[in-house]
N, C-alpha and C positions, 0 to 999 in steps of 0.2 A: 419717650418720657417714662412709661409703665417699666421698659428693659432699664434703665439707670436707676428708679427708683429700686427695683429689684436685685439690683446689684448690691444696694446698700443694707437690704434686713435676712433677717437670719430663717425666718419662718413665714411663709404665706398663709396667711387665716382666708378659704374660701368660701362665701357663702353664698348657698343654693337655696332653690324652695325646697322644702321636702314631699312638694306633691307632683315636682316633675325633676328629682335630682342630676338626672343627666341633661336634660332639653333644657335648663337653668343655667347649665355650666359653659364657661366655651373654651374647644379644644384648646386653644393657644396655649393653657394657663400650663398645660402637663411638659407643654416645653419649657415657658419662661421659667418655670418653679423647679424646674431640674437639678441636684443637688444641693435643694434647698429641703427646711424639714418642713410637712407638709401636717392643715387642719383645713379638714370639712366641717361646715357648720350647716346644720341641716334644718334652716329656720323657718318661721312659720309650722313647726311639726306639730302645732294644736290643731291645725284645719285636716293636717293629712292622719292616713289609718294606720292606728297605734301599731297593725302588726307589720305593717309595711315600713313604718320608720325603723322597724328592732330590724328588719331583712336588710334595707340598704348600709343601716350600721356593719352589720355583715359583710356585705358588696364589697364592701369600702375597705371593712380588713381585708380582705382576700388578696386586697393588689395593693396590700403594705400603705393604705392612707387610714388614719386616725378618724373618724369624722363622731360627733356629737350634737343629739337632740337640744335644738332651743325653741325661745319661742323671743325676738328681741323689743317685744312691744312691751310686754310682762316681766320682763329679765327671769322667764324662766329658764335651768339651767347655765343662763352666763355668770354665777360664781362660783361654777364648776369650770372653768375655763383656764383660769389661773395654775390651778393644777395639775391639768392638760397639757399646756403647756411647755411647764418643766420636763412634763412625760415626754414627747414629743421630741423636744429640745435636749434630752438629756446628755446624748453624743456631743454635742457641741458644746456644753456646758462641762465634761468633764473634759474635753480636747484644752479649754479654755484653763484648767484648774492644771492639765500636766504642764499645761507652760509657765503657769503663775499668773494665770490673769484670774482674780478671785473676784467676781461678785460683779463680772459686767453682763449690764441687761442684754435679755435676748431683747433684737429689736425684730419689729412683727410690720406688715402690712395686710389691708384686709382688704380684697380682692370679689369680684360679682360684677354679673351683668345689669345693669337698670334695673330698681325697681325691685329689688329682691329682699331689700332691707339693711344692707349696708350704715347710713347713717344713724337711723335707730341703732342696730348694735353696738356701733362707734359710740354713743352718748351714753348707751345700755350700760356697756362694761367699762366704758371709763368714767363714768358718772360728775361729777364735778370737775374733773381735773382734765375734762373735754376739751379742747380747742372745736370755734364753729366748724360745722360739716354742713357740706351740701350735697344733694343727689345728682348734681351736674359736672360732668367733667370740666376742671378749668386749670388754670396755672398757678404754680405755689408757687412763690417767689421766696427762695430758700426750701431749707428740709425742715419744717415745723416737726419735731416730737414728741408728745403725750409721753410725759415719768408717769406712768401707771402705780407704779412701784419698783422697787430698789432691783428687782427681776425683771421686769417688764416696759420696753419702750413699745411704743406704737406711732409708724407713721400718722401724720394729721390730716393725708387725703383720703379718701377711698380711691383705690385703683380702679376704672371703668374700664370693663370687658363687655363690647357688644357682642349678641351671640351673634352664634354663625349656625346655620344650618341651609344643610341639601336637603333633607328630607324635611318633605312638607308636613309631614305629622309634627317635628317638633316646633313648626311655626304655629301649626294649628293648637299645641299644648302651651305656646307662651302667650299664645292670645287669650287662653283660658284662666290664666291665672292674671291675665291683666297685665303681661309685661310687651303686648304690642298696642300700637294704634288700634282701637275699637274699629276705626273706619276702614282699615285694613280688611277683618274678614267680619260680613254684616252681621249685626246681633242675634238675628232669626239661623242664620248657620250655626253660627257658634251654639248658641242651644239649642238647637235639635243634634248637634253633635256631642254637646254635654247630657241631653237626655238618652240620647243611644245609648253612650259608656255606663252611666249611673243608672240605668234599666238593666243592664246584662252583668255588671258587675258588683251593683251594690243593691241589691235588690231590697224594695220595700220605703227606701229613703225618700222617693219622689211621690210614694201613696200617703207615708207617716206624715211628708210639711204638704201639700197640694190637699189631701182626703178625695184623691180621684184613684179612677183604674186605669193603671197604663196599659198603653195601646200596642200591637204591635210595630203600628208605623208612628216613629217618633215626634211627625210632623202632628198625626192625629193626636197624640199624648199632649200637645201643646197647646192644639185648640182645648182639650180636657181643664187644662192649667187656666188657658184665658175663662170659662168657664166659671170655675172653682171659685177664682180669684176677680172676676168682676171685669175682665179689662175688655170692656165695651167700645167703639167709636160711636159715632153719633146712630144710634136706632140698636138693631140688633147684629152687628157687621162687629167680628171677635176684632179684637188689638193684639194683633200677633206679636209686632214691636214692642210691645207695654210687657205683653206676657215674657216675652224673651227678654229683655234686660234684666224681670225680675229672675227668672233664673239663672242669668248668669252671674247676676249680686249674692242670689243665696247661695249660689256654690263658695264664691270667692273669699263669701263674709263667714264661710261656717255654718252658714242656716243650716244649708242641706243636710248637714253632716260630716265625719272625717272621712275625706274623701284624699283617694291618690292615684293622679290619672296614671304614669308610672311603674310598673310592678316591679319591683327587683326581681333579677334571677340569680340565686347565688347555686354557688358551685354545690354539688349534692344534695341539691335543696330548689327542687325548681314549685313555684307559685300557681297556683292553681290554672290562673287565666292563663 
């Protein structure tokens, strides 16, 4: 289904988190999108760290793809999109003008694994003139397309890409931003793995929202948390569970801070961690 709707548009819009842009993405896309023109959309980039979204904008030039900062719950950034675009698209839009075909819309799909934000930006940037979207892969009976404008068609599904990963960090990194089953890896893991990272790399953030000292052993930083924050069972026995969902909601929601599990490495330009 994904390979014939691909057939039919001119540009793939792919959107990633920007706090895990590669463990968000899944390989497949570098093939189906093979001489097509290509946009990263690097969404969610209010929770992740300002310097690290300018680094994988970088990343992203380096190997010839276009990508830009949004955020699609706020529409910030997606009325810079349109513009992009045409950028993007230009090759194709003057191919289209030496033959005489004058003023036909680039047509677009927007592409992401679950949970990344796809139908939000779908309503985001087409705003009224949306056809309904869902977060579920399912069957379109015909080719619905969104007139965006007199430039711009947009398929009416989102394209679903399950990830794919071998490497168990980047499961471990989609469980943190909430794009696996919670039940998959326990809550008490997931944050003492989230408290590792955000103790050695963003230091200060976990003392500034908790007003504890972290520990060296991340397990003990969590009792600190249940602590701080009250999360009792019955007598004086810590709620290790209660404490861990809370952290793993204030990463997710922003509490913590802009956080990006992630680092880019760009070429000439390698990142601290």
């Amino acid at each position: 289904m994904m390979q014939e709707d691909i057939k039919l548009i001119d540009l793939v819009i792919e959107l990633v988190d920007a706090r895990i842009p590669l463990g968000s993405r899944n390989p497949d896309i570098d093939e189906l999108g093979k001489n097509k023109s290509r946009l990263i959309l690097l969404n969610k980039s209010d929770l992740a760290d300002a310097r690290q979204n300018k680094l994988w904008l970088e990343y992203f030039a380096q190997r010839g793809i276009r990508a830009v900062e949004i955020n699609s719950k706020n529409g910030t950034g997606v009325k810079s999109i349109q513009n992009v675009v045409q950028e993007v698209c230009k090759d194709k839009i003057e191919r289209d003008r030496r033959r005489g075909i004058i003023n036909r819309p680039v047509r677009a799909m927007v592409v992401g694994i679950p949970n990344v934000g796809k139908s939000t930006f779908i309503n985001s940037f087409a705003g009224k003139a949306c056809a309904k979207t869902g977060n579920k892969p399912g069957v379109t009976k015909g080719k619905q397309w969104i007139r965006l404008n007199k430039g711009l068609e947009l398929l009416d599904t989102p394209g679903i890409l399950w990830p794919k990963f071998e490497d168990q960090t980047v499961g471990l990194h989609l469980a943190m931003i909430g794009s696996m089953n919670d039940e998959i890896i326990h809550l008490d893991e997931l944050a003492f793995e989230l408290i590792q990272f955000i103790a050695s790399s963003y230091e200060g953030l976990l003392e500034k929202r908790y007003e504890i000292t972290v520990q060296p052993d991340a397990y003990d930083t969590l009792k600190e948390i249940c602590i701080s924050r009250r999360c009792y069972l019955k007598g004086e026995e810590l709620d290790i569970m209660k404490a861990s969902a809370l952290v793993v909601e204030d990463f997710r929601s922003g509490r913590l801070g802009r956080i990006t599990i992630e680092h880019a490495l760009v070429e000439n330009k390698v990142d601290e961690e």
